[in-house]
C-alpha positions in Angstrom: -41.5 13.8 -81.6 -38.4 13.4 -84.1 -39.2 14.1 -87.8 -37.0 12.0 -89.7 -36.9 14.2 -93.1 -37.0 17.8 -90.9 -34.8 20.5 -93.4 -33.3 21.7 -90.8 -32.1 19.3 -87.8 -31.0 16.1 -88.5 -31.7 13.0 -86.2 -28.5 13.1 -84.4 -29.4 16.9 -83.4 -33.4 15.9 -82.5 -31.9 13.2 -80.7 -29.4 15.1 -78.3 -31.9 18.1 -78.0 -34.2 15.7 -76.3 -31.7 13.4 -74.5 -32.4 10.1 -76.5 -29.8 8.0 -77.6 -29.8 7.6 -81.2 -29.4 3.6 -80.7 -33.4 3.7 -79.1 -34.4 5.7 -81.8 -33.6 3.1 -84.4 -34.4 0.4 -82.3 -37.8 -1.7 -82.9 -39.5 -3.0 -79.6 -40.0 -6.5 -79.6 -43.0 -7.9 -78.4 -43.2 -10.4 -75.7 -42.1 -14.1 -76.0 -44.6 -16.9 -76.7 -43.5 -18.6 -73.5 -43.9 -15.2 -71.5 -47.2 -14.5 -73.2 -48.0 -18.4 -71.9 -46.6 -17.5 -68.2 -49.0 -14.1 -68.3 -51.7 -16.4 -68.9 -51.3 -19.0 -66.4 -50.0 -16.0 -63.8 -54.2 -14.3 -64.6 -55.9 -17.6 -64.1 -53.6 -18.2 -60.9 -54.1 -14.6 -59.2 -57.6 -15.1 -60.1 -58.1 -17.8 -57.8 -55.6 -16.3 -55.5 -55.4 -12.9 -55.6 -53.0 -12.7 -52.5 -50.4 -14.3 -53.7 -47.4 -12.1 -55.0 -44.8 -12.8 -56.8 -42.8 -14.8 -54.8 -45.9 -17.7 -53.9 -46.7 -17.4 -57.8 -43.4 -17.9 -58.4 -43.3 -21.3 -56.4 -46.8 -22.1 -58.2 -45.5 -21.7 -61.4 -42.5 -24.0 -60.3 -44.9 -26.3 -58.8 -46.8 -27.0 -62.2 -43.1 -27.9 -63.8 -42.0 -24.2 -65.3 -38.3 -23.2 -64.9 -39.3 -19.5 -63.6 -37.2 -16.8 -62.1 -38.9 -14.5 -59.3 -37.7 -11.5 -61.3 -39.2 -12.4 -64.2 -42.3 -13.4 -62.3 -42.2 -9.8 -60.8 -41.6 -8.1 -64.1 -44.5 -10.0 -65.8 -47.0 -9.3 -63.0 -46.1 -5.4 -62.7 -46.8 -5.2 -66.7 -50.0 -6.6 -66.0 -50.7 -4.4 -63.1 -51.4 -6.8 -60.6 -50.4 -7.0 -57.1 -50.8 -9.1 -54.2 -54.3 -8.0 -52.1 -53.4 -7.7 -48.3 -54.3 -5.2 -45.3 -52.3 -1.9 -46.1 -50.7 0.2 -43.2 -52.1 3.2 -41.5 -56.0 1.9 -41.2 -56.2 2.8 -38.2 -56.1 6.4 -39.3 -59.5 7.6 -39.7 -60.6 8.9 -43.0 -62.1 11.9 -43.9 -65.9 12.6 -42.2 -64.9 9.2 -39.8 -65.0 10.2 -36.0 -63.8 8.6 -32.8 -64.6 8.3 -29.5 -62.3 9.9 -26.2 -63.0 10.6 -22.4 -61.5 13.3 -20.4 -58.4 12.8 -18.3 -60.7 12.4 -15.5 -62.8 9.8 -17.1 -65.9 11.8 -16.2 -67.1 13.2 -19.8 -67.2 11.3 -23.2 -66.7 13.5 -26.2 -66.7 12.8 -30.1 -64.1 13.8 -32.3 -64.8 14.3 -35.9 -62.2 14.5 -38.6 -61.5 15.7 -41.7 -58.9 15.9 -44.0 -59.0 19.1 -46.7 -58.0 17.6 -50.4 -54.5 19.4 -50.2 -54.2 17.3 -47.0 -52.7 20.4 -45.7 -54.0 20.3 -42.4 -56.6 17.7 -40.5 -59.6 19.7 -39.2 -61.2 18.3 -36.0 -64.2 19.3 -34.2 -64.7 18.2 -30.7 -68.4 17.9 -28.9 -69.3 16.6 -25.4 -71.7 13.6 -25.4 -73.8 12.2 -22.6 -76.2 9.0 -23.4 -79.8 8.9 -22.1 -82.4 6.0 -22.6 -79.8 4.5 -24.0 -79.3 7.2 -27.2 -76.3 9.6 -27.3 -76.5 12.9 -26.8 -74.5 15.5 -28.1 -74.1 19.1 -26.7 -72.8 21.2 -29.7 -68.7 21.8 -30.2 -66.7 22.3 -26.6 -64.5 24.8 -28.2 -64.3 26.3 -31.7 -63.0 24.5 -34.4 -59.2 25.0 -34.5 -56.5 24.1 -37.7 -54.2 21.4 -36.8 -50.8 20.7 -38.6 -50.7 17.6 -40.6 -49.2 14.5 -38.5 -45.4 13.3 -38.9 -45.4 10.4 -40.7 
């Protein structure tokens, strides 16, 4: 990106071109500390037994087995290893593309089907609605009620 012996620019110039500060140009990254390589380490076997845990129960975990820890640190150490606490995200009960649902009339005398489907823009959710009876037990269904129609995506 910056050629130190260019004949024409010199670093301060490559530097301001691109917006870097001539300070982090010079500077050397430093690798991680042998204590924070040593909390990494006890942070993977930890989330390996309890992958739910975030920062704030490792955190107390770590401080349970006799390390001085701060939750930031914690938190910086976990997000450079790319791990994150596994828990129930929101909006499943939106259904995903190809899913369908099930709906009655206002008059609670016909069950239809509803299929969905999201385009990969996610533009607009396509849904295609078809009347369904049941007999011996085994549904039924009678082709679309009306022709498909483009709906706007929903307001989050």
């Amino acid at each position: 990106m910056i050629e130190t012996g260019h004949p024409e620019l010199s670093i301060r110039r490559q530097c301001e071109l691109i917006g870097l500060n001539r300070s982090t140009f010079y500077t050397e990254p430093t690798g991680e500390t042998t204590f924070n390589l040593k909390l990494m380490r006890l942070i993977d076997e930890q989330y390996l037994r309890t992958p739910f845990y975030g920062y704030p129960r490792m955190t107390a975990e770590l401080r349970r087995q006799g390390y001085e820890v701060n939750r930031k640190r914690v938190a910086r150490l976990m997000q450079k290893m790319g791990l994150q606490a596994v828990f129930p995200r929101q909006k499943l009960s939106q259904p995903a593309p190809g899913h369908n649902s099930f709906t009655w009339s206002p008059d609670d005398k016909t069950e239809f089907i509803v299929y969905h489907a999201w385009p990969p823009d996610k533009s607009a959710r396509l849904m295609r609605i078809d009347r369904l009876t049941w007999q011996n037990g085994k549904p039924v269904i009678h082709g679309p009620t009306w022709t498909p129609q483009v709906l706007g995506a929903p307001d989050a």
